[in-house]
N, C-alpha and C positions, 0 to 999 in steps of 0.2 A: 717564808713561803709566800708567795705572791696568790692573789684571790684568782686567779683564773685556775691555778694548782690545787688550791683545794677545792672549788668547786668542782674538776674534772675528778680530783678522787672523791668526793663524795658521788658524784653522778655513777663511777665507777660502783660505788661501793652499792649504791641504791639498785644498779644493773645487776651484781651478784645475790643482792641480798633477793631481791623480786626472782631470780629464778630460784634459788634454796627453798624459798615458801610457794613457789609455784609447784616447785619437784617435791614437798614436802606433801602437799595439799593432795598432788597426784596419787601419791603413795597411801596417805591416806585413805583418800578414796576407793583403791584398787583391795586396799586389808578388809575397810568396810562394806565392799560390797563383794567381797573375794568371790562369790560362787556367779554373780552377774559376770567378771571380768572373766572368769576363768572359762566360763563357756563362749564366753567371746572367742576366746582364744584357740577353744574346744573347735570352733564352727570354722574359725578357717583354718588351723593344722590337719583339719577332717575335711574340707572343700565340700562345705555342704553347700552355699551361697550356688554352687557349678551345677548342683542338681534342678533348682528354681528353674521354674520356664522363663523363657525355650534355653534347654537345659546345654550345656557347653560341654559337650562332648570331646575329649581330651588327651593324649595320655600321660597328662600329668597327675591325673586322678590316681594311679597306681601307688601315687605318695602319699596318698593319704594314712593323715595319722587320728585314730579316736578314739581314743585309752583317754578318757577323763583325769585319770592322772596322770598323764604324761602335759597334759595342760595347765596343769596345779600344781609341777613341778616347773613348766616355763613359768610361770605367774611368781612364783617364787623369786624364783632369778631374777624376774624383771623388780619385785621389792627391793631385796638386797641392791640392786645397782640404785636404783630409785634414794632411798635411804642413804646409801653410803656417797650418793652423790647430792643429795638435799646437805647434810653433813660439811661435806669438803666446801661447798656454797657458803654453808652459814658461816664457816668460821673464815672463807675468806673474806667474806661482805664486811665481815666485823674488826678482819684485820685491818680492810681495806679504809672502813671510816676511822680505826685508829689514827690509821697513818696520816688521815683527812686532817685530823684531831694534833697531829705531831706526834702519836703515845707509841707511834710503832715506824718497825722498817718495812716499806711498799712490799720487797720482796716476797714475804712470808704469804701478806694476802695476795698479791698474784699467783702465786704458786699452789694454794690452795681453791683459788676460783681454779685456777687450767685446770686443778684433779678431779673437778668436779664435773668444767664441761666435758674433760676427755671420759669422764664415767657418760656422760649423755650422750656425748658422740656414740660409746658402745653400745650405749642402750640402741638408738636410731638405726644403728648397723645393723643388730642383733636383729632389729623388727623389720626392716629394711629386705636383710638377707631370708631371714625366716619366712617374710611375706611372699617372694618371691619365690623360694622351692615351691610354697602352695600354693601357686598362680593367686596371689591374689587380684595382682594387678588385672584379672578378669573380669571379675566383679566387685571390688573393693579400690576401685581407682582412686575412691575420694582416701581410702585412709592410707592409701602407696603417696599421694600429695601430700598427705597431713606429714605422714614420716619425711618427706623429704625437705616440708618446710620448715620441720623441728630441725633438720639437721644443718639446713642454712640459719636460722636465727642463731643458733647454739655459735657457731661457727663465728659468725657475725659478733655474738656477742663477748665470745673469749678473746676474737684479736680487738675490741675494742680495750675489753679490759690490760691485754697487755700492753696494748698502747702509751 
């Protein structure tokens, strides 16, 4: 194996591993403060941000949804993809430095990073499409950017890995 090869998979591997702990960290975070996130989540499936002055008169507001559990059951959903995509991350980071290492075949850890961005990609979709029934791109511009910029990184970062 020639050094420019194993340094790109390990660079590889270091790119998968950092998002696994990023998406791990995420998650964590979202278990430990589950009733902060979930009211987040509360406030705009409910467009209550649309009521704030001077209030955004709409009728998208007919969409509104505010059944606190019906938000604690998105939050859910967004753990389980969170989780099972931190997962599919770590164990391809690890395949990926095997492979760095010669202990493995590259395939395996590509294959197991792509399951994991394509889990973030749905995740980004999910919040993406979700965010948009509830207008949020109304008043919530910054977080319709944040989603769209998770969804180019992610993107960015899976064709590097399969590179």
């Amino acid at each position: 194996m020639s050094p420019d090869f194993v340094a790109w998979a390990i660079f590889k591997a270091i790119l998968v591993l950092g998002f696994a702990l990023w998406t791990m960290v995420a998650a964590l975070n979202n278990i430990t403060g589950f009733r902060g996130a979930a009211a987040a989540i509360s406030g705009t499936m409910g467009m209550v941000l649309l009521n704030d002055p001077p209030a955004s008169v709409s009728p998208l507001t007919r969409r509104a949804l505010t059944s606190p559990r019906l938000a604690a059951v998105s939050l859910i959903l967004i753990l389980v993809v969170q989780i099972a995509a931190a997962l599919a991350l770590g164990l391809g980071g690890v395949l990926l430095l095997a492979d760095a290492l010669g202990a493995s075949a590259p395939e395996w850890g590509v294959a197991a990073a792509l399951t994991g961005f394509a889990l973030l990609t749905s995740l980004w979709f999910m919040m993406m499409i979700g965010g948009l029934w509830f207008g949020y791109w109304i008043r919530q511009e910054v977080l319709q950017l944040t989603h769209l910029t998770l969804l180019a990184v992610t993107m960015i970062a899976a064709a590097v890995t399969y590179s």
